[in-house]
Structure formats: structure tokens, C-alpha cells
N, CA, C and O atoms as a DFTB+ gen file, in Angstrom:
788 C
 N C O
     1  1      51.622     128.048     118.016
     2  2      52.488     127.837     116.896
     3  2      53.909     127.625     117.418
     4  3      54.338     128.457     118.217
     5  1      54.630     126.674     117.079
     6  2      55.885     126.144     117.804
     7  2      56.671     125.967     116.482
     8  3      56.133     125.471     115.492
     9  1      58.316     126.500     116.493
    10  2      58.946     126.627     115.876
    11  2      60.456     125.502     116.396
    12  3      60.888     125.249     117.520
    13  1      60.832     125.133     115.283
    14  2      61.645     123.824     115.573
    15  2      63.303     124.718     114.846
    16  3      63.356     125.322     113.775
    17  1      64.368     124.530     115.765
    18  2      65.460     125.186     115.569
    19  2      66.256     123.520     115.710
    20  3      66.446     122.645     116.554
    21  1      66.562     123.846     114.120
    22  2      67.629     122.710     113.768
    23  2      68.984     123.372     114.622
    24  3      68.779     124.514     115.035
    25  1      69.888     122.984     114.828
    26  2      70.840     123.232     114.879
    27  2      72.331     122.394     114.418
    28  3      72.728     121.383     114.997
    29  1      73.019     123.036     113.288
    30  2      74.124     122.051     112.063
    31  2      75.235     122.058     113.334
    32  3      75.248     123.013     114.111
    33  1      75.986     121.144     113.458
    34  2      77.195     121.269     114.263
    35  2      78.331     121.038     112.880
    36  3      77.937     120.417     111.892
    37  1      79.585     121.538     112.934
    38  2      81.057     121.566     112.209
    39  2      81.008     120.409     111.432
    40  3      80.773     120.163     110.249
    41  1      81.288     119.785     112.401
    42  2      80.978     117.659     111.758
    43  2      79.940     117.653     111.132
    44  3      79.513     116.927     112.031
    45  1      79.363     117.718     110.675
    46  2      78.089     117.457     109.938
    47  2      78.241     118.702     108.853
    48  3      77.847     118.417     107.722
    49  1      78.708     119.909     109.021
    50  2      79.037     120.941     107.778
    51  2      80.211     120.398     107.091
    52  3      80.261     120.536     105.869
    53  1      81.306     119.707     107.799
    54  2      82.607     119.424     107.311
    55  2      82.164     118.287     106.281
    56  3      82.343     118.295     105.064
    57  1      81.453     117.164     107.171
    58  2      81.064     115.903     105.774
    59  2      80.405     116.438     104.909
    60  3      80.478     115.933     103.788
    61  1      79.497     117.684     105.107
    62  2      78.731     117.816     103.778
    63  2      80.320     118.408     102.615
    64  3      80.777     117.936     101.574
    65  1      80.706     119.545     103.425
    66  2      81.934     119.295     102.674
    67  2      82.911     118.662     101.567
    68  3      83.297     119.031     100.457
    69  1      83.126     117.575     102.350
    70  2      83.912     116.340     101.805
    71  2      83.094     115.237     101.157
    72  3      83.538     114.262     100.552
    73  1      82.113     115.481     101.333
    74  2      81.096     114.751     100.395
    75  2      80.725     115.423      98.998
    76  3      80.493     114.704      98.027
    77  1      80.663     117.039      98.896
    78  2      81.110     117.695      98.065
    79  2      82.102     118.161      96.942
    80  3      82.004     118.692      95.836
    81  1      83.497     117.530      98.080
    82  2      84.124     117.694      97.517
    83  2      85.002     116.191      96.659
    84  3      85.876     116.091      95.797
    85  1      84.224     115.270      97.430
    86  2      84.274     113.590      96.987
    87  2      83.467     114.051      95.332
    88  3      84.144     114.223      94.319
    89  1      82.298     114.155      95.354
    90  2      81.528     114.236      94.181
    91  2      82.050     115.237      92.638
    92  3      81.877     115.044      91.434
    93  1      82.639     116.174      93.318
    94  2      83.332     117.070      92.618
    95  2      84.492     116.477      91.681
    96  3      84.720     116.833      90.525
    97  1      85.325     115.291      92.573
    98  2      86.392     114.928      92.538
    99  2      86.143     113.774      91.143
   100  3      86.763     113.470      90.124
   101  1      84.620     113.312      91.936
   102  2      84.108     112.481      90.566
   103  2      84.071     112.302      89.414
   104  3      84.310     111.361      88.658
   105  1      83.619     113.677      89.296
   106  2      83.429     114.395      88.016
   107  2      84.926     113.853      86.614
   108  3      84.988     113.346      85.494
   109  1      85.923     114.441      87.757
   110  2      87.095     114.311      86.575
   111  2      87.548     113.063      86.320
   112  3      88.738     113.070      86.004
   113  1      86.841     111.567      86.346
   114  2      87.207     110.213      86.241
   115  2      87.970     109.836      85.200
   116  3      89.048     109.245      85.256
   117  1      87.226     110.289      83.997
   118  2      87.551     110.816      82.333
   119  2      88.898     110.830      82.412
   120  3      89.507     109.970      81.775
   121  1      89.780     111.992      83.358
   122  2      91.198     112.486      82.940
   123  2      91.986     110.816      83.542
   124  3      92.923     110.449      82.834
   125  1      91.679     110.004      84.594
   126  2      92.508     108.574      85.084
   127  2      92.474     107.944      83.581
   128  3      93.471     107.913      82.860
   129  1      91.044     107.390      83.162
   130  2      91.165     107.008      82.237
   131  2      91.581     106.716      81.116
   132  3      91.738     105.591      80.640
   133  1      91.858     108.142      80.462
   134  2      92.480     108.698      79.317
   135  2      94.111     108.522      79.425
   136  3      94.932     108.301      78.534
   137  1      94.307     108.725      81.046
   138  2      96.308     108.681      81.191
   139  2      96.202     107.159      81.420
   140  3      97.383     106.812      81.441
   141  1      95.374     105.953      81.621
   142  2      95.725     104.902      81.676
   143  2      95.575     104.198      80.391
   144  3      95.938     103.026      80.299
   145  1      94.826     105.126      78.927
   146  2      94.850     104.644      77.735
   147  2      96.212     104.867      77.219
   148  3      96.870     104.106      76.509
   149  1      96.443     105.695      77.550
   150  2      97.810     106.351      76.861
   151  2      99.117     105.341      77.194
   152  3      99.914     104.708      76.501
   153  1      98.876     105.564      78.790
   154  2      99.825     103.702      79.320
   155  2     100.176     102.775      78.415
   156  3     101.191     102.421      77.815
   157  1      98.494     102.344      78.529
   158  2      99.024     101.138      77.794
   159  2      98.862     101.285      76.385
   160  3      98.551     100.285      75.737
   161  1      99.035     102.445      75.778
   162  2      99.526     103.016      74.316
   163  2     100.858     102.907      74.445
   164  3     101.473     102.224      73.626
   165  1     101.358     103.394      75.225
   166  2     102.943     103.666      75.136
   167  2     103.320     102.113      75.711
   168  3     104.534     102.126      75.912
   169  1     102.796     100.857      76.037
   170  2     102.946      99.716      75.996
   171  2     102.944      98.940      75.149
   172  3     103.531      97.867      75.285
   173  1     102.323      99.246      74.107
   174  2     101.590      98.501      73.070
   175  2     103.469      98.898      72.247
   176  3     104.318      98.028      72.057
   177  1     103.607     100.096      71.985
   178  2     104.584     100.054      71.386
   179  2     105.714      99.859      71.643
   180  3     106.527      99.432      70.824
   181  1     106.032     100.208      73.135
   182  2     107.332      99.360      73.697
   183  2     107.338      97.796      73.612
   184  3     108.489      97.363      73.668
   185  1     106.411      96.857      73.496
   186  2     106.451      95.810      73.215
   187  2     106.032      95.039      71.912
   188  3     105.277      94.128      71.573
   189  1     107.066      96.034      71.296
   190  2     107.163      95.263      69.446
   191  2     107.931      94.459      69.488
   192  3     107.952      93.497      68.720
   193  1     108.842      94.699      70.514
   194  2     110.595      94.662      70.329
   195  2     111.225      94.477      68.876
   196  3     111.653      93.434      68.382
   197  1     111.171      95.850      68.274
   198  2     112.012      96.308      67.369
   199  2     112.740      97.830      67.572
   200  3     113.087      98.410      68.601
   201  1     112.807      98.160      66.372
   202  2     113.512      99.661      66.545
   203  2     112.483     100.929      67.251
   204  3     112.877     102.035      67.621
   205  1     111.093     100.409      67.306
   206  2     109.977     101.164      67.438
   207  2     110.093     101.206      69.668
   208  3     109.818     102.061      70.510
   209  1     110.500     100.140      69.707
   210  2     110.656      99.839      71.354
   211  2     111.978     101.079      71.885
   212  3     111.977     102.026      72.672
   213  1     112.935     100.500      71.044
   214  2     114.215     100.983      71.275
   215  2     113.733     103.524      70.722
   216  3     114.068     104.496      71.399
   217  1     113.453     103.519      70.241
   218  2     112.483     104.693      70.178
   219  2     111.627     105.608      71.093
   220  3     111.695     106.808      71.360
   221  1     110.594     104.364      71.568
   222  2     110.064     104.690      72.330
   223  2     110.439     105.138      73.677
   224  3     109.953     106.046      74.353
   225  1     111.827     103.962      74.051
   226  2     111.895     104.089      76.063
   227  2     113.402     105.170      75.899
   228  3     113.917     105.475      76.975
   229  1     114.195     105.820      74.389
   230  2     114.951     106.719      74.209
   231  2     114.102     107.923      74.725
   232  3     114.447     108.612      75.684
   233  1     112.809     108.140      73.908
   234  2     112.358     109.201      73.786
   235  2     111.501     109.860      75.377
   236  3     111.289     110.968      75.869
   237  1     111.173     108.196      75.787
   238  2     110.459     108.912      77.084
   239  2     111.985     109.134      77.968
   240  3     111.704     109.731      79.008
   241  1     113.232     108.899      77.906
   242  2     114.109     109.206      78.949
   243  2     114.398     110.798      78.585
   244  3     114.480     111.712      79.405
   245  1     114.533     110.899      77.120
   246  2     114.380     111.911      76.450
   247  2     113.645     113.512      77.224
   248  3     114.154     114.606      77.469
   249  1     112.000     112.853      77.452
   250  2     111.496     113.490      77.806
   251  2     111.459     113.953      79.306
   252  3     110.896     114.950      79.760
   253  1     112.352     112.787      80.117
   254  2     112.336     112.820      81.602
   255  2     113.948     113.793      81.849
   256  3     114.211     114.329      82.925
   257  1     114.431     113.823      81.208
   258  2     115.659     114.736      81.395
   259  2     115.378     116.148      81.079
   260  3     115.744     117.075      81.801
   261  1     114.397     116.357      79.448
   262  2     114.205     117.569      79.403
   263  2     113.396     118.559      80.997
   264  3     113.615     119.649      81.526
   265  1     112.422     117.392      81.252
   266  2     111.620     117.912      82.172
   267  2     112.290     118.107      83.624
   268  3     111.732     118.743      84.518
   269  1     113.263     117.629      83.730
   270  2     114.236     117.504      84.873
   271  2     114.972     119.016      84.772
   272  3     115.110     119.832      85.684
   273  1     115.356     119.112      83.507
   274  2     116.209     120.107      83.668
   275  2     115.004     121.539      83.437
   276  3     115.349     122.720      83.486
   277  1     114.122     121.237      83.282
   278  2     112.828     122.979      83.529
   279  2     112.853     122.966      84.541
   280  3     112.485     124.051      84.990
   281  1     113.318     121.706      85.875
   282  2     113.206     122.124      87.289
   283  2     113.832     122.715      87.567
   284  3     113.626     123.837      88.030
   285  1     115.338     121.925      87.304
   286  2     116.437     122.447      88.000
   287  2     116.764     123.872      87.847
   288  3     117.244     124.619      88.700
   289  1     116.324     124.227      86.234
   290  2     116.150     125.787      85.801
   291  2     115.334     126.854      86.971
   292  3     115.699     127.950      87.395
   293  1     114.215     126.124      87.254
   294  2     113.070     127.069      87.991
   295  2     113.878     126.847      89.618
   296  3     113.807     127.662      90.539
   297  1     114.347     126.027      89.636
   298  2     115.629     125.838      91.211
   299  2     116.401     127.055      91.328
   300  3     116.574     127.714      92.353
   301  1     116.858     127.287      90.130
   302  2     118.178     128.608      89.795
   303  2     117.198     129.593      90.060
   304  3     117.241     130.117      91.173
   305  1     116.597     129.838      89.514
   306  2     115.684     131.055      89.389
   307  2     115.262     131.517      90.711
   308  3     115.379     132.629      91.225
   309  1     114.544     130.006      91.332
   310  2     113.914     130.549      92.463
   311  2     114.397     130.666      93.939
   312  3     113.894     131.405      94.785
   313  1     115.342     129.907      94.098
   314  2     115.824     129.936      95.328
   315  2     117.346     130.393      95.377
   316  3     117.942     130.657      94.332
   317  1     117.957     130.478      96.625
   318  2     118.804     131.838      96.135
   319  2     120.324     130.584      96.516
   320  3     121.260     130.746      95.731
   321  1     120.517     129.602      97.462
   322  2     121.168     128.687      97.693
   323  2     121.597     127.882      96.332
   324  3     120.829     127.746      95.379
   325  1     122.917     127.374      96.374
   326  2     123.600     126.037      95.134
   327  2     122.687     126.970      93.690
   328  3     121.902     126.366      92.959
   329  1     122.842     127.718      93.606
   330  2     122.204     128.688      92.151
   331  2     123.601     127.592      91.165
   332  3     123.399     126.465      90.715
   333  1     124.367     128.052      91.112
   334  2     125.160     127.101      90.341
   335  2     125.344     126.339      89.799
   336  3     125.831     126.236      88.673
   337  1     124.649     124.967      91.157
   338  2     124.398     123.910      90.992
   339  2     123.242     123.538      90.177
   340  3     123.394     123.435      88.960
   341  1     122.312     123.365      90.617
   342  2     121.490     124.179      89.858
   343  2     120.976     124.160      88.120
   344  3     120.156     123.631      87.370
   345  1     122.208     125.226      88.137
   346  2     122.490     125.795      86.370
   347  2     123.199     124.628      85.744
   348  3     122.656     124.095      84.776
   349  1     124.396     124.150      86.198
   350  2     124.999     123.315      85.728
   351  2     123.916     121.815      85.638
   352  3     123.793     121.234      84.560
   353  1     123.161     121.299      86.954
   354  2     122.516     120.394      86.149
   355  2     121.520     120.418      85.121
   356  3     121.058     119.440      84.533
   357  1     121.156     121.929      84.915
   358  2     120.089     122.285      84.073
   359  2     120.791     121.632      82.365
   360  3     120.259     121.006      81.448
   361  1     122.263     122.195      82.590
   362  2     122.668     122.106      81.348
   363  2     123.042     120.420      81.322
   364  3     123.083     119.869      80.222
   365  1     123.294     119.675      82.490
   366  2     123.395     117.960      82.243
   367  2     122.153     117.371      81.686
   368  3     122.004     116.368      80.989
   369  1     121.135     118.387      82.241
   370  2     120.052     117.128      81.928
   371  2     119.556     117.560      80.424
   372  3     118.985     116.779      79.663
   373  1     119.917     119.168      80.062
   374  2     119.067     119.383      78.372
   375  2     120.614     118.774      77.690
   376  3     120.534     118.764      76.462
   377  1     121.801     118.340      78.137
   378  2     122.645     117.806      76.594
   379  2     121.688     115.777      77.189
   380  3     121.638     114.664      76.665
   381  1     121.382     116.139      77.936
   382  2     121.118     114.570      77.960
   383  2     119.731     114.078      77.200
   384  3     119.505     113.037      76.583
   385  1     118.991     115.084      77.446
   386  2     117.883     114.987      76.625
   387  2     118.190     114.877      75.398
   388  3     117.899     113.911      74.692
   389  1     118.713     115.717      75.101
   390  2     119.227     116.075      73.422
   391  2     120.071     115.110      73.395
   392  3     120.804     115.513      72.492
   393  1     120.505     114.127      73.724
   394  2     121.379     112.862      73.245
   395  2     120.455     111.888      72.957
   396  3     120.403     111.312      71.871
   397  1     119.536     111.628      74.127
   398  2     118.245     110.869      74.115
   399  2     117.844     110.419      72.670
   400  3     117.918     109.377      72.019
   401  1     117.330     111.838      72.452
   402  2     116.622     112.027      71.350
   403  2     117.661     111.653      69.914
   404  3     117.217     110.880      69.065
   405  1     118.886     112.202      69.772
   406  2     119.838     111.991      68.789
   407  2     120.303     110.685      68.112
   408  3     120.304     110.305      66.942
   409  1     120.967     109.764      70.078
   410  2     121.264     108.631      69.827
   411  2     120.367     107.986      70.295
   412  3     120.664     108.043      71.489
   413  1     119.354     107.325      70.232
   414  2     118.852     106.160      70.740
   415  2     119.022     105.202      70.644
   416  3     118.380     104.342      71.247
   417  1     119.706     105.036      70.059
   418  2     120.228     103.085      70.274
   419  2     121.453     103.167      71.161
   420  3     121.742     102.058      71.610
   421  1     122.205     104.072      71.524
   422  2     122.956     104.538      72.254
   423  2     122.441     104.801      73.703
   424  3     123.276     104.492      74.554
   425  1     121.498     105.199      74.094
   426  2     120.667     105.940      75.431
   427  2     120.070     104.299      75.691
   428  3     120.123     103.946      76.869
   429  1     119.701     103.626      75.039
   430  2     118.856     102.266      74.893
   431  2     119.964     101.147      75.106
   432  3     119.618      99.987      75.330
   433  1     121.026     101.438      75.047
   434  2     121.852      99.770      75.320
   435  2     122.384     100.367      76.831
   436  3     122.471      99.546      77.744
   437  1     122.767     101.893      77.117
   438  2     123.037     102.018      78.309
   439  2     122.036     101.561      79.110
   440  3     122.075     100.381      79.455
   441  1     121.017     102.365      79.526
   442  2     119.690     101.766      79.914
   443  2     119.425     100.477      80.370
   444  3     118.841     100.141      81.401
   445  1     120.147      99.468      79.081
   446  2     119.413      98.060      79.522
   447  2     120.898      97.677      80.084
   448  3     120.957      96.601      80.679
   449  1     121.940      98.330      79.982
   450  2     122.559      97.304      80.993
   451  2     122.861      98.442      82.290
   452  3     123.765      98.071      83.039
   453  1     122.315      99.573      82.591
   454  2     121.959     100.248      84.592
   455  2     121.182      99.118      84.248
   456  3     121.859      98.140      84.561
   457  1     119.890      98.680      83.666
   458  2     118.826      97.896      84.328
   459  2     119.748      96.940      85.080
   460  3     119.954      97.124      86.280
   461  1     120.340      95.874      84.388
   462  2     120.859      95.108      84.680
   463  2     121.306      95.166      86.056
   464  3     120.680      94.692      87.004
   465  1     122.696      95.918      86.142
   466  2     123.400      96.168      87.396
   467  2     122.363      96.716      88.548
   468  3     122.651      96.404      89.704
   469  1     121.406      97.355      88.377
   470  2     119.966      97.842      89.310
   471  2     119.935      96.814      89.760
   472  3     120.128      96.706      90.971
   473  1     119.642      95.495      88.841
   474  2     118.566      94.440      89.205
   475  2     120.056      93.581      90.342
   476  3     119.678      93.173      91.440
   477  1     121.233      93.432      90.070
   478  2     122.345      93.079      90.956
   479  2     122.053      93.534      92.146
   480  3     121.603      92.958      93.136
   481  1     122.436      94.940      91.903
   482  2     122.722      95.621      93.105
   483  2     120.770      95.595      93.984
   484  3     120.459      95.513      95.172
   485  1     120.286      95.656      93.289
   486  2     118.869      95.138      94.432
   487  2     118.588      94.271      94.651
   488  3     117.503      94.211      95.228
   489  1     119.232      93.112      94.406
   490  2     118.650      91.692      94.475
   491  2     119.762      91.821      96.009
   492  3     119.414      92.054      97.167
   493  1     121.159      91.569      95.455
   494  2     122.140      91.434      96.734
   495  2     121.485      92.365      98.296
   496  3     121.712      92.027      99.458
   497  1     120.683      93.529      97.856
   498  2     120.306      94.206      99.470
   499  2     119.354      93.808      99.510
   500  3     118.825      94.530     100.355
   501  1     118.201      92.704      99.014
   502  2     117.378      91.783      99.308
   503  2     117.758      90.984     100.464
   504  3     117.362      91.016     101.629
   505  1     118.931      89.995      99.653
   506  2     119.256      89.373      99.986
   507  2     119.801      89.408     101.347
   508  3     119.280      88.845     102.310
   509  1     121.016      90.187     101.378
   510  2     121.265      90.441     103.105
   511  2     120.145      91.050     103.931
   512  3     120.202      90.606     105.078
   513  1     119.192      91.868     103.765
   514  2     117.996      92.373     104.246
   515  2     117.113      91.172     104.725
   516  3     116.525      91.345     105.793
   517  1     116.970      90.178     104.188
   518  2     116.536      89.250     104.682
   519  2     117.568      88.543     105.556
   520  3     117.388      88.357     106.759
   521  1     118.234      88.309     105.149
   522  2     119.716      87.340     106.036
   523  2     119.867      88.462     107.233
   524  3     120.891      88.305     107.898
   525  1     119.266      89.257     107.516
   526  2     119.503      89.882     108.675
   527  2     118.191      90.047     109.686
   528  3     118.174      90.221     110.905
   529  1     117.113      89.928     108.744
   530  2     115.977      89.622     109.279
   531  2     115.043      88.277     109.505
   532  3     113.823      88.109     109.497
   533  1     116.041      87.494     109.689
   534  2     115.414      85.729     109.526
   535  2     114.550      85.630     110.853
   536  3     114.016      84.531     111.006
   537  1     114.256      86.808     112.084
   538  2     113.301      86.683     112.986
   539  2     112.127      86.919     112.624
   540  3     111.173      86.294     113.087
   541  1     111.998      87.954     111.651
   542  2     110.554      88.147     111.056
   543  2     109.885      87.183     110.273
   544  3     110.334      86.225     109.643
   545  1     108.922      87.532     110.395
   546  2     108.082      86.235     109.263
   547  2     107.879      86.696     108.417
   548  3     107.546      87.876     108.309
   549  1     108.106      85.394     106.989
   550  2     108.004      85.334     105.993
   551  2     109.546      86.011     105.746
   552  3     109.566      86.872     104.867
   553  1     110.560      85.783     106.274
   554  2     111.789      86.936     105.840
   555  2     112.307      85.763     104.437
   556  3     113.136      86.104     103.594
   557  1     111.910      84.970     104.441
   558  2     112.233      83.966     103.447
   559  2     111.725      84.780     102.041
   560  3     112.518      85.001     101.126
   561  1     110.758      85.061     102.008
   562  2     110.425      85.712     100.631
   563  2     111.172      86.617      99.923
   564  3     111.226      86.780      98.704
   565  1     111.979      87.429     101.176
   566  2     112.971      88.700     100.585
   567  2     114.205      87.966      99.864
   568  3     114.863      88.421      98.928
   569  1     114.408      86.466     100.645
   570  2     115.667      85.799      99.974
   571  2     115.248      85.407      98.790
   572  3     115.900      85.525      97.753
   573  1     114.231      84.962      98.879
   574  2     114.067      84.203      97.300
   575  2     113.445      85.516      96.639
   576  3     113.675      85.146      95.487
   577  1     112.923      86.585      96.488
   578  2     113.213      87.725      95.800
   579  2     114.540      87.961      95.713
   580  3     114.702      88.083      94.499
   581  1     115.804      88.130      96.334
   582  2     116.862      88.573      95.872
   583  2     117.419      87.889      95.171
   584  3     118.010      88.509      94.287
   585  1     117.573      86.346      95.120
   586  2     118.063      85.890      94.537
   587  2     117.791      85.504      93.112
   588  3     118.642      85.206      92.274
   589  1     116.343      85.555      92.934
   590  2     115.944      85.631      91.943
   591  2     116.142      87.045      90.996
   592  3     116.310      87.153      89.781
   593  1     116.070      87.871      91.849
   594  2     116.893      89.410      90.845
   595  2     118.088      89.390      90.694
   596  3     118.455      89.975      89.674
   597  1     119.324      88.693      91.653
   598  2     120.483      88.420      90.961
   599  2     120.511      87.768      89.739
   600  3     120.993      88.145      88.671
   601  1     119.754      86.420      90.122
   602  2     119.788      85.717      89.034
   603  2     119.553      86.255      87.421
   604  3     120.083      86.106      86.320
   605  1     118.642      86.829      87.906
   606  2     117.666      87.857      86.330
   607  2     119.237      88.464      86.183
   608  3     119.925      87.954      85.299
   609  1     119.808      89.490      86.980
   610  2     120.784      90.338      86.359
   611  2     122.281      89.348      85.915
   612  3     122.871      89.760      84.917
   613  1     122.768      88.326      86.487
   614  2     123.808      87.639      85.702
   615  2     122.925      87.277      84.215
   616  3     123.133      87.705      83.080
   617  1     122.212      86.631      84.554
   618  2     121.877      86.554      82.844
   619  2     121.344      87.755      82.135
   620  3     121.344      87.512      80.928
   621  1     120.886      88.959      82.391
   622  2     120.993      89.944      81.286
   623  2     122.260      90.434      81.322
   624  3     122.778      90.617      80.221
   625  1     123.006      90.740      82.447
   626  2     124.240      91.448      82.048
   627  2     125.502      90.499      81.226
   628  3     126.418      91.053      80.618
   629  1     125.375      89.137      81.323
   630  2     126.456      88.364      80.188
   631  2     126.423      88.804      78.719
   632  3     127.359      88.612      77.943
   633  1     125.202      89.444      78.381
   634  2     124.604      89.395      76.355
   635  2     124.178      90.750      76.448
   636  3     123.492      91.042      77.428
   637  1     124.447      91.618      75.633
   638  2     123.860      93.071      75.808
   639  2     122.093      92.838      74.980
   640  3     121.096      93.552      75.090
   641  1     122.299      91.568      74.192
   642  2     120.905      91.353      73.856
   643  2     119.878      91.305      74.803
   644  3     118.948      92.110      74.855
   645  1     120.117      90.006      75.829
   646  2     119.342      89.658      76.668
   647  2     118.769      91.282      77.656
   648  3     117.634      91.559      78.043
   649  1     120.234      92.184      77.828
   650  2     119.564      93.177      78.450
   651  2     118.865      94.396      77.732
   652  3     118.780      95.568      78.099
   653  1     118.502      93.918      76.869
   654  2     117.801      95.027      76.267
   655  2     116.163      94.811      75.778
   656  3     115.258      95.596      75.494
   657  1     116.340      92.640      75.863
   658  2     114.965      92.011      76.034
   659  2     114.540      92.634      77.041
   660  3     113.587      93.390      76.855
   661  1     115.178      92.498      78.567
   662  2     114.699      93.005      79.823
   663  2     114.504      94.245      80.004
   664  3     113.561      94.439      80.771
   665  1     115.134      95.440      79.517
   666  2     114.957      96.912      78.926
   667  2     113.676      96.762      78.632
   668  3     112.842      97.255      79.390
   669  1     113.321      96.129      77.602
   670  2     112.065      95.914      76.491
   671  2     110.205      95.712      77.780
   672  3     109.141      96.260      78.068
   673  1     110.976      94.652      78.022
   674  2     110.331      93.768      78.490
   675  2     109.836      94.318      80.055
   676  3     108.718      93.966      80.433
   677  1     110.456      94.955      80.719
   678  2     110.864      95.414      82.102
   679  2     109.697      97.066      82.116
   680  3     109.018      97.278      83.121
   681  1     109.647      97.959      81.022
   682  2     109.236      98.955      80.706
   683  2     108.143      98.803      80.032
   684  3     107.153      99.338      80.531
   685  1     107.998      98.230      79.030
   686  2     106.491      97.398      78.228
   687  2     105.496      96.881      79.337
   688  3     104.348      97.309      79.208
   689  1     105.714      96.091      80.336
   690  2     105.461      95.537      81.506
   691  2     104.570      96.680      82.741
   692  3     103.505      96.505      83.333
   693  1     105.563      97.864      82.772
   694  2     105.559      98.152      83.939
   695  2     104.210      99.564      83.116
   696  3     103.136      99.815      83.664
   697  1     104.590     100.115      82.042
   698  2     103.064     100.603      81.756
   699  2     101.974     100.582      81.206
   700  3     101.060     101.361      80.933
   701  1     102.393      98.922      81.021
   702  2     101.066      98.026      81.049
   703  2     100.273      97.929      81.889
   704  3      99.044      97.895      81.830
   705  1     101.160      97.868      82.961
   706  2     100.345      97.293      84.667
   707  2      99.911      98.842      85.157
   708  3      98.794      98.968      85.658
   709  1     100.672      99.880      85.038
   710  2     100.545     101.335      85.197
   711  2      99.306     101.650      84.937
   712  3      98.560     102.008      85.848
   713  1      98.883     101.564      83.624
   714  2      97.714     102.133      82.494
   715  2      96.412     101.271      83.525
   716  3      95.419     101.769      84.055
   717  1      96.956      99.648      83.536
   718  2      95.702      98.818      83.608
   719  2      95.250      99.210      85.361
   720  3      94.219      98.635      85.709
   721  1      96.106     100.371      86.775
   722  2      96.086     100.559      87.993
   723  2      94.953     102.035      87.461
   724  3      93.922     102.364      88.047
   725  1      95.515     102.674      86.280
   726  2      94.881     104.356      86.205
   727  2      93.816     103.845      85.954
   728  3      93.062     104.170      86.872
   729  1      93.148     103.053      85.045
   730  2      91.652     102.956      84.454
   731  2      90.869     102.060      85.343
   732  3      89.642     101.973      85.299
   733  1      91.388     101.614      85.887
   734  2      90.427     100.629      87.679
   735  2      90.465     101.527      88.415
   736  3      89.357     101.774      88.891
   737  1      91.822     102.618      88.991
   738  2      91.128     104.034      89.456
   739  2      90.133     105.025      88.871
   740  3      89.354     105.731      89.512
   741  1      90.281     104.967      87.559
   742  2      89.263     105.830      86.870
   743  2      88.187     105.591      87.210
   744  3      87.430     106.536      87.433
   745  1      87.680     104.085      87.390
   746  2      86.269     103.891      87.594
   747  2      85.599     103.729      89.013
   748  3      84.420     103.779      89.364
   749  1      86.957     103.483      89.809
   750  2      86.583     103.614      91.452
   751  2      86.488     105.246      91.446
   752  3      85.404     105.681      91.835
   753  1      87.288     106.033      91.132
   754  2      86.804     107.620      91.234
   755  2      85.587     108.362      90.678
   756  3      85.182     109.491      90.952
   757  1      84.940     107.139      89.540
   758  2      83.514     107.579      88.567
   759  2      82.818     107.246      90.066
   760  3      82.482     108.242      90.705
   761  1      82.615     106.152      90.577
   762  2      81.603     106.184      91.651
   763  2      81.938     107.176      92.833
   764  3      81.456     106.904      93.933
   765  1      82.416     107.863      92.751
   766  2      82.420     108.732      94.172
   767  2      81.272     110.212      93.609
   768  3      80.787     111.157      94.232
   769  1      81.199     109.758      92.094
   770  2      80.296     111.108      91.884
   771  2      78.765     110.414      92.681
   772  3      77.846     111.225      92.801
   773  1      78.572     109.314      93.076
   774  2      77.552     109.199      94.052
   775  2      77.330     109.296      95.260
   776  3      76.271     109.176      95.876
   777  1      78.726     109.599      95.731
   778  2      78.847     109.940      97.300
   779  2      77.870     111.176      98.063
   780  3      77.971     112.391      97.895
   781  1      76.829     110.379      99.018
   782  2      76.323     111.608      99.240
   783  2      74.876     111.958      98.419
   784  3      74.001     112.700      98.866
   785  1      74.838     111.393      97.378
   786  2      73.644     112.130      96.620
   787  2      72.297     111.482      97.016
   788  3      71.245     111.906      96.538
């Protein structure tokens, strides 16, 4: 009677592992999904362009200041350095929230014209970024990207209209494409519940 001694080496316990823990990971596909419906929910309504747009990208800055300032709060609290600092931006970012929310057509014309000057000021370090890199290849693309984002920003920043199309348009856009990256991950992460099985 002869007895056969497997023996598992690390590597082979570790992939079962990570194959475990791939499948596990599977499981929660549902939650990509659901935050890439919501995306392009909060797309659908940024691109009315009416008062419902101008609402919407108030309320999410709204919400990005409140949440800014629970950090900076838990900053004070927790670490013992710039405590001050700290406190004081806690209190910049909740009157900013609370303006957000108050004025929005106010929080919404600022907005679209930083976009604006953003889109300047990044087009121009395109631009020399390439003009400094004309040995690399393809450095041509960074020029005609910059110049084309200057271009975009002289014409939104002349009309506070135009920059608030691009406000509109720029944010409607971006969690559109957001939503439509979470739910193609959602479903590349549904197949990993087969990893292994």
C-alpha cells in the first residue's frame, strides 16, 4: 500500500488566494454599475442646459466643499501640526458650501469662467511643453492640443454665455464618459467572479 504526499508550495497557496480573492471581488460588480447609472443620471441633467444644469454642477461643488471641509475638520482633530490651519479651512470650505447651495447662479458663472482661464492657462503649458520637446515624437500633438485649448478659452472667456455653454457642456460630458468607464468596469469586474472556478 503506497501513499502519495502532495506537497502545496506558497505560490500555488498565494494564487489560490488571489483567485479567491479575484472572485470575491466579483461578487460586488452591482456597486460599479449602479455609480455609473447615477453618472450618467447626473448627466442627463447637467445637459438640459437650463436652470436645472446651472443647479445641478452648484450643488455638486456644493457637495465637494462640504465634504472637503469634514476632512479638514478630521485634520484638526487628528493630527496635532497647522491645527489652525486646518480649522480655518474647515470654516472656508462649509461658508463655501453654504454659498454653493444659496447662490447658484452665482457659484455657476464663477465656475464657467476658472473653466475658462483653466482651459488658457493649460493650453499655453501645452503649448511650450511641446515647443520644448520637438525631439520627441509625436511632440506635435501637445501643440495642436494647446492651441486648440487656448483657442476654446479666448472664445469662452469673451461672452460669460459661451462660458457657461462650456461649464454645461465640459461637466455633462465628463460624467457621461465617467458613468459610461464605471459600467464597462462593472462588467469586466462581473467576469472575474469566474476566475479560478
Amino acid at each position: 500500500m503506497s501513499v502519495e504526499i502532495t506537497q502545496v508550495t506558497l505560490t500555488e497557496v498565494d494564487d489560490a488566494n488571489v483567485r479567491a480573492d479575484l472572485r470575491e471581488f466579483g461578487r460586488a460588480w452591482w456597486i460599479f454599475l449602479v455609480v455609473g447609472l447615477v453618472w450618467i443620471f447626473v448627466s442627463l441633467l447637467v445637459l438640459q442646459f437650463d436652470q436645472t444644469s446651472i443647479n445641478t454642477i452648484s450643488a455638486i461643488v456644493g457637495i465637494v466643499f462640504l465634504l472637503a471641509a469634514v476632512e479638514e475638520a478630521l485634520h484638526a482633530v487628528f493630527t496635532r501640526g497647522w491645527m489652525w490651519l486646518h480649522l480655518l479651512l474647515t470654516v472656508v470650505f462649509l461658508v463655501g458650501g453654504a454659498w454653493a447651495f444659496v447662490y447658484t447662479t452665482m457659484t455657476f458663472g464663477v465656475l464657467a469662467i476658472m473653466l475658462s482661464w483653466f482651459l488658457l492657462l493649460g493650453g499655453t503649458v501645452e503649448i511650450v511643453a511641446s515647443l520644448m520637446n520637438r525631439d520627441a515624437e509625436l511632440w506635435w500633438l501637445g501643440l495642436i492640443t494647446g492651441i486648440l485649448l487656448v483657442g476654446i478659452a479666448f472664445w469662452a472667456i469673451g461672452d460669460p454665455d459661451r462660458s457657461g455653454w462650456l461649464l454645461v457642456l465640459w461637466v455633462g460630458l465628463g460624467a457621461f464618459f465617467r458613468g459610461l468607464g464605471r459600467i464597462v468596469f462593472a462588467f469586466q469586474v462581473r467576469s472575474l467572479k469566474r476566475v479560478g472556478a
